[in-house]
KOLKOL-194403 format. One line per 8 residues: number of its first residue (from 1); for each residue x, y, z of C-alpha. Coordinates in steps of 0.2 Angstrom, whole numbers. Example, Ala and Ser with C-alpha at 12.3 -4.5 7.8 and 13.67 -1.06 7.14 Angstrom:
<rs>
1> 62/-22/39 ~ 68/-5/36
</rs>
This chain:
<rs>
1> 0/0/0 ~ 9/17/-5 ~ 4/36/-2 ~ -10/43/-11 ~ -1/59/-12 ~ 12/66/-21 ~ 28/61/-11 ~ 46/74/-15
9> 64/73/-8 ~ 74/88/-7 ~ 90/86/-11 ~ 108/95/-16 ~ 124/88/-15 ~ 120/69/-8 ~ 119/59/-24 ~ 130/48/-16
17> 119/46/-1 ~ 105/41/-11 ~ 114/25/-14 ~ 112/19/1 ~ 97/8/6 ~ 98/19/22 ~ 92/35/15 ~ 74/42/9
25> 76/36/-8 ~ 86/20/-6 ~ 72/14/3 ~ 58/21/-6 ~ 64/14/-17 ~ 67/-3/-10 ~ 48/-2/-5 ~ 42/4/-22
33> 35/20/-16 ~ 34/33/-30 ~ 41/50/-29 ~ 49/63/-35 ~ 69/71/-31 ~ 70/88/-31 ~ 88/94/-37 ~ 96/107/-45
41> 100/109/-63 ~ 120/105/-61 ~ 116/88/-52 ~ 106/81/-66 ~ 119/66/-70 ~ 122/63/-53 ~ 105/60/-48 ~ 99/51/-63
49> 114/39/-62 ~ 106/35/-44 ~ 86/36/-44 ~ 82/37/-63 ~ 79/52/-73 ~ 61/49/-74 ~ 62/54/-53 ~ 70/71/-55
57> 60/87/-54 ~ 76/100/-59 ~ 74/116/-51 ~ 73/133/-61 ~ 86/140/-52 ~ 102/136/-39 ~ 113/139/-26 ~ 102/147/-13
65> 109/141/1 ~ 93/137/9 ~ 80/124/7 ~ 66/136/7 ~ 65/140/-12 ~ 66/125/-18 ~ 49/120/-4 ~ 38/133/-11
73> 42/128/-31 ~ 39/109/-21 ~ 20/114/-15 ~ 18/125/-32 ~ 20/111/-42 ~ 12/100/-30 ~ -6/112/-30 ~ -4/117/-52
81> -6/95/-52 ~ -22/95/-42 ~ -17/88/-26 ~ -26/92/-9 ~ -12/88/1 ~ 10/82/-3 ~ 23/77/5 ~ 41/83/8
89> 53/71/17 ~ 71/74/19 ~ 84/63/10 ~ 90/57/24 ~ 79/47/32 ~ 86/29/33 ~ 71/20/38 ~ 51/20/43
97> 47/10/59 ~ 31/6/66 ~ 28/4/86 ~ 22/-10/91 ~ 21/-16/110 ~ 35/-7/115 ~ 47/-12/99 ~ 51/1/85
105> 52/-12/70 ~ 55/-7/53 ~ 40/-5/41 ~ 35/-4/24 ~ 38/16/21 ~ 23/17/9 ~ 13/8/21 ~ 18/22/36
113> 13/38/23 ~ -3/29/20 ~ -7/28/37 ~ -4/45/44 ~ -14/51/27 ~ -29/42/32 ~ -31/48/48 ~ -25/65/44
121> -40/65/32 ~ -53/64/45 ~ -49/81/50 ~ -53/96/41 ~ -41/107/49 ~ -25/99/50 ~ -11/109/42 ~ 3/99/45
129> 5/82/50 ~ 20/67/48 ~ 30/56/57 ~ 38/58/73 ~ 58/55/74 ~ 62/40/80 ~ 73/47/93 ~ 58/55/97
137> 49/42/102 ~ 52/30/119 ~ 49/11/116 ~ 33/14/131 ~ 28/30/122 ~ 9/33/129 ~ -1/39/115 ~ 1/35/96
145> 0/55/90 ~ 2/70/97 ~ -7/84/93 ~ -2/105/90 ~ 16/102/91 ~ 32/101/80 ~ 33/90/65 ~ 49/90/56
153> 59/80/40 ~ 42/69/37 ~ 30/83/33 ~ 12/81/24 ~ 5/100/19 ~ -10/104/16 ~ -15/114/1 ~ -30/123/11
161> -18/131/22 ~ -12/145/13 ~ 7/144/25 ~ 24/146/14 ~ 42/142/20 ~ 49/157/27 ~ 66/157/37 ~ 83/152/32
169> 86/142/47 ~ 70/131/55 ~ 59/133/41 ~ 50/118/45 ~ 46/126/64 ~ 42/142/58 ~ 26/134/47 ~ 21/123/60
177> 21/140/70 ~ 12/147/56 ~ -1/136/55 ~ -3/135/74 ~ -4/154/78 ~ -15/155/62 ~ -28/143/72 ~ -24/126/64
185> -19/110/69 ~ -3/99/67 ~ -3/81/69 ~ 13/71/71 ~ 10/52/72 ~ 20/43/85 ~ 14/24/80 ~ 25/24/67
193> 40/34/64 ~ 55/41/54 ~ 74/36/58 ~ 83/50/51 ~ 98/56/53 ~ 103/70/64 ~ 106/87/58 ~ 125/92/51
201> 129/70/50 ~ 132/74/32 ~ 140/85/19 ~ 128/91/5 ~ 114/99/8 ~ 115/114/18 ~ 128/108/31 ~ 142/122/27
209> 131/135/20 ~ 118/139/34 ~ 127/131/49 ~ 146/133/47 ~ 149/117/54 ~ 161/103/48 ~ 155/86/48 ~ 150/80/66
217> 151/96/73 ~ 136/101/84 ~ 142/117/94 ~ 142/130/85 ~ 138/150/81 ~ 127/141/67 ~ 119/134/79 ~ 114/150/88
225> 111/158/71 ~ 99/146/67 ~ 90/149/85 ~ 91/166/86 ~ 83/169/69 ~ 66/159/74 ~ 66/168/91 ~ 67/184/83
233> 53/179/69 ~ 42/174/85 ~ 45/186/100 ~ 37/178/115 ~ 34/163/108 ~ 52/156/106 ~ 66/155/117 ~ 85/152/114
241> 93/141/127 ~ 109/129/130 ~ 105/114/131 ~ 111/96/128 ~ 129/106/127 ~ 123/115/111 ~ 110/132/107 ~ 92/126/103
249> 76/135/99 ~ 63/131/114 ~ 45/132/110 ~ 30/132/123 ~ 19/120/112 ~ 8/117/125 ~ 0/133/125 ~ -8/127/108
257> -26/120/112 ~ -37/120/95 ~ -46/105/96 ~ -47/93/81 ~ -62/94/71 ~ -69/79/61 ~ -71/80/42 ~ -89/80/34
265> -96/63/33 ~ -82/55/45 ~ -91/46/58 ~ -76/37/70 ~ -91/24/76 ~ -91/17/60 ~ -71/13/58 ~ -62/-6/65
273> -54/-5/81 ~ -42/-11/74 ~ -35/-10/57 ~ -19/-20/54 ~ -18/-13/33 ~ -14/-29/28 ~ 3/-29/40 ~ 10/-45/44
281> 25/-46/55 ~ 41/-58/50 ~ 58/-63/53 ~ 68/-57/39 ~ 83/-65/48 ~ 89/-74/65 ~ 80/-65/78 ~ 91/-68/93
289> 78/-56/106 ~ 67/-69/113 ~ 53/-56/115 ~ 52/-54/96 ~ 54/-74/93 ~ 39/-76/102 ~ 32/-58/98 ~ 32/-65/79
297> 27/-83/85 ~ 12/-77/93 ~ 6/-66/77 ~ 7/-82/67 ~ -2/-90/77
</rs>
């Protein structure tokens, strides 16, 4: 089961990282999930080598050394084909997991899009919605969404929202803020997730351009740059603050309260209790943990 809507993946600079099975399009493409990669026009042969030219969307312009460009002419192209709603996932995700009684195991990636689409669709005003980050999300995480909060890397926008990528640094913060203050809901889904890789892990992208950071490095003025800019886009509502050895932005995201309000014709009565999607878990090789032996034993059963 894939997406119903449009899927893209940024990317500039990682060709070589879209080798990998452990990145956004070596695993979409392991899973057969279409999408599209979204490049600039000097990286043509290097991405078709990789993902096939019939996946590339080339960009009108380049070195802008910031993403945002290049998400706007994502959601314009996305909105002149008819779609109510697309997607925009990083290029470095390495994998989709689903939680399952306490375990994060790895899931079809299609599958995980299709899901948060569904349930996003019961709602009318949901802005913004994805997957949560993996390192987001304890094994004994409570609750399978959380509601008017951040969602980052895994991001599914929706065309009756009128928000646009704004800042150089935290863009994908500032439109969740956008959408929030503007009296929409966000939706980031904790039941199944995205493993991606933490920011500044690899060159390309916007790694020396926006941050000043070398590989690795997480400590830096970027850092603060990157911080300082939301705080000053959102007075009162951001913070800057040392923590974890390193700047970050702190946003108060409890102080969002809009209420979720059900689609027309969506009565939750009428959906299963459980609906598995056509899921089955297996061993795809020795599984040494005896919790998941018998986890897949019993599922079999």
């Amino acid at each position: 089961m894939n997406p119903r809507y449009p899927v893209f993946v940024p990317s500039r600079g990682r060709a070589d990282l879209a080798r990998r099975l452990s990145s956004t399009a070596g695993r979409l493409m392991h899973d057969g999930v279409p999408f599209r990669m979204v490049i600039e026009p000097q990286e043509v042969d290097a991405y078709a080598e990789v993902v096939g030219e019939d996946r590339l969307v080339v960009l009108p312009f380049r070195d802008r050394g910031t993403s945002t460009p290049a998400r706007n002419f994502i959601r314009d192209l996305a909105e002149s084909e008819g779609a109510a709603r697309h997607w925009q996932l990083d290029d470095n995700i390495k994998e989709f997991r689903r939680l399952y009684r306490g375990r994060r195991i790895i899931c079809h990636s299609g599958l995980a899009l299709r899901v948060c689409e569904d349930f996003t669709d019961r709602y009318s005003n949901v802005a913004i919605s994805g997957l949560n980050y993996q390192m987001f999300v304890p094994d004994h995480e409570p609750v399978p969404f959380r509601k008017n909060t951040h969602v980052y890397s895994c991001t599914l926008v929706n065309h009756a929202w009128p928000g646009r990528w704004r800042l150089d640094y935290n863009e994908d913060t500032d439109l969740c803020l956008q959408a929030l203050v503007g009296g929409w809901c966000t939706l980031s889904l904790n039941v199944f997730m995205a493993n991606k890789e933490r920011t500044m892990t690899n060159r390309g992208g916007n790694t020396e351009s926006l941050y000043n950071a070398e590989r690795g490095a997480t400590d830096t003025d970027g850092r603060f740059r990157m911080a300082e800019v939301l705080r000053r886009a959102w007075p009162g509502l951001v913070e800057v603050r040392r923590r974890f050895d390193r700047f970050q932005h702190v946003v108060d995201w409890k102080r969002f309260e809009t209420p979720l309000i059900l689609a027309d014709g969506v009565d939750l009565a009428t959906l299963p209790e459980i609906d598995e999607y056509g899921m089955t878990l297996r061993a795809v090789k020795d599984v040494r943990s005896p919790t998941l032996r018998r986890m897949v034993e019993e599922w079999s059963a």
